[in-house]
VOFI-674704 format. One line per field, with one value per residue (C-alpha): residue number from 1; x, y, z. Coordinates in steps of 0.1 Angstrom, whole numbers, always signed. Example, Ala and Ser with C-alpha at 12.3 -4.5 7.8 and 13.67 -1.06 7.14 Angstrom:
<nodes>
num	[1	2]
xx	[+123	+137]
yy	[-45	-11]
zz	[+78	+71]
</nodes>
This chain:
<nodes>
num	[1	2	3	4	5	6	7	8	9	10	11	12	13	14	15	16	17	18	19	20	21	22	23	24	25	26	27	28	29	30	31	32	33	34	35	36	37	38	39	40	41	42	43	44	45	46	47	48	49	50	51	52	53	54	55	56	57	58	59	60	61	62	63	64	65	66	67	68	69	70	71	72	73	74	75	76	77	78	79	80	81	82	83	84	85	86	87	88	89	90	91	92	93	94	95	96	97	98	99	100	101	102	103	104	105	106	107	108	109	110	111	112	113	114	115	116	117	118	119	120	121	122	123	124	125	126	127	128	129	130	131	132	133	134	135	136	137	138	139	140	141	142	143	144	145	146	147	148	149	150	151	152	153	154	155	156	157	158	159	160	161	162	163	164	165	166	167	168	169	170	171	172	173	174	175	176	177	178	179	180	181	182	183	184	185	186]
xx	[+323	+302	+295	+287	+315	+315	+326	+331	+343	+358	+361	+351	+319	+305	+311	+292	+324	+347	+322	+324	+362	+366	+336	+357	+391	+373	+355	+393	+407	+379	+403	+434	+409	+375	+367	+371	+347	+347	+358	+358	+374	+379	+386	+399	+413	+427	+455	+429	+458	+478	+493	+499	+461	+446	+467	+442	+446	+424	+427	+415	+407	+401	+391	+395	+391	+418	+433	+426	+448	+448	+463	+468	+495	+507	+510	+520	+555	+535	+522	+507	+482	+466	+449	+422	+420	+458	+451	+430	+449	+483	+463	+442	+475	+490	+461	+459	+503	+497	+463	+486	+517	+490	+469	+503	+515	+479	+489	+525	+542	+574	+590	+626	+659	+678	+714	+738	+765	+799	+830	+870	+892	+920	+936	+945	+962	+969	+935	+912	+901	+884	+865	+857	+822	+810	+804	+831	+824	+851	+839	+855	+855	+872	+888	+866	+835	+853	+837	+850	+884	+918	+920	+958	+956	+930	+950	+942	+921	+896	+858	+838	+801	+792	+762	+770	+757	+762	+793	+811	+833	+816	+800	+814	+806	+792	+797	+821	+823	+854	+840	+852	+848	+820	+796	+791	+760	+760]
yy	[-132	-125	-164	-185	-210	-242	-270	-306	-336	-365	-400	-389	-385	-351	-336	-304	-300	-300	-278	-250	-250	-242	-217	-199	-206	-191	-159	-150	-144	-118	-101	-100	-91	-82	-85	-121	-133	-170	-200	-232	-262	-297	-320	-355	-389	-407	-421	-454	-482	-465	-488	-457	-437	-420	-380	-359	-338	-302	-279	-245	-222	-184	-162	-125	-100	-105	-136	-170	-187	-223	-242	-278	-294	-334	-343	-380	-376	-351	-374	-345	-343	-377	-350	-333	-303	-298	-304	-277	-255	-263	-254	-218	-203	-213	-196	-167	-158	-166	-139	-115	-119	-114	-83	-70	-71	-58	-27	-21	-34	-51	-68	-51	-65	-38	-43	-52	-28	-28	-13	-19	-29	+7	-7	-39	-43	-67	-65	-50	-36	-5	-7	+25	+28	+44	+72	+77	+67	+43	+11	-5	-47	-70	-100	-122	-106	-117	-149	-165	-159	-155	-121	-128	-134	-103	-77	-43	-36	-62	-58	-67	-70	-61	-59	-28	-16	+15	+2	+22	+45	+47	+21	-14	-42	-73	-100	-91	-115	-109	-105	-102	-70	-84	-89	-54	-39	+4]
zz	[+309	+276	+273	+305	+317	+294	+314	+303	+317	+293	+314	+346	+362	+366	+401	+415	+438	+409	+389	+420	+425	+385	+387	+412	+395	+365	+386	+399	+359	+356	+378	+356	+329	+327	+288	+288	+256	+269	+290	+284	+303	+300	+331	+316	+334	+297	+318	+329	+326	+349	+382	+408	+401	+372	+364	+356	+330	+333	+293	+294	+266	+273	+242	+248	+221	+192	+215	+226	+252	+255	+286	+279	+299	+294	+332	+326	+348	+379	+404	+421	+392	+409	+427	+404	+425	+420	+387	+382	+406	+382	+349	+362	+376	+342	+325	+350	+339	+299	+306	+323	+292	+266	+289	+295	+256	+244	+265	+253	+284	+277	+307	+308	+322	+340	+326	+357	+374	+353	+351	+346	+377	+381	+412	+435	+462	+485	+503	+482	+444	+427	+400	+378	+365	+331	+350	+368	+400	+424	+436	+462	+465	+491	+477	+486	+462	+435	+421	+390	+391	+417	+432	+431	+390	+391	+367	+361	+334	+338	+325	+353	+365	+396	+425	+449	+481	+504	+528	+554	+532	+504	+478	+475	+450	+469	+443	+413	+379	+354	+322	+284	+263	+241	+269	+283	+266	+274]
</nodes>
């Protein structure tokens, strides 16, 4: 880090412990990224009216060149968060995904969503279906894989999705959802 570790505590008394567990919480984000301008973080108990235990509430802001990143989290409902060390666990593995989303963005990656298996039913029988692919290939599917609709109402035709694995004589489609036209992206 450029600047050293800021660390403040609001209604609570300071706490070398507590100081030593962020320090280290803080020392493990240098490993996502290692341009990190500053840190700074808050440790707070505001909750002092409270019947069950003080939530303590742990804000982080992380400035990186041409970013900041702010974790600040209301934990009023997380009973956990009676537990600063939870606490400050909950809020630095918050920080640690937003500093991978932006590190990962800064460097062009974009997460991508591979499109799922599809394809329109050519044949049923009794005991099974096919399914033709885009690209010409057969699937094979047991009446059972089919999940959102009667194989017996089944007709040919039929948009489907599909998730396929190698079976005995060839591929077969493991789960299979009937789908409309508009929903297949190619």
């Amino acid at each position: 880090m450029q600047l050293p570790l800021q660390i403040t505590f609001r209604d609570i008394p300071p706490s070398e412990a507590i100081e030593a567990a962020i320090r280290e919480k803080a020392q493990k984000l240098e490993r996502y990224f290692d341009r990190i301008t500053s840190c700074r973080v808050i440790v707070e108990a505001p909750h002092k009216h409270h019947h069950k235990g003080k939530l303590y509430e742990v804000t982080i802001n992380i400035t990186i060149p041409g970013h900041e990143i702010v974790v600040s989290r209301d934990n009023h409902d997380k009973h956990e968060h009676e537990d600063l060390y939870v606490s400050i666990r909950d809020a630095f593995a918050a920080a640690q995904r937003q500093l991978e989303a932006c590190v990962g963005k800064m460097r062009g990656e974009v997460k991508t969503h591979e499109m799922p298996a599809h394809g329109r039913v050519i044949e049923i029988t009794p005991d099974h279906g096919t399914i033709l692919t885009p690209d010409g290939r057969e699937i094979y599917f047991h009446p059972n894989s089919l999940l959102n609709k009667d194989f017996e109402r089944l007709e040919k035709g039929a948009e489907v999705r599909f998730a396929e694995e190698k079976g005995e004589k060839g591929p077969k489609a493991t789960t299979v959802h009937v789908i409309g036209k508009h929903h297949i992206g190619e």
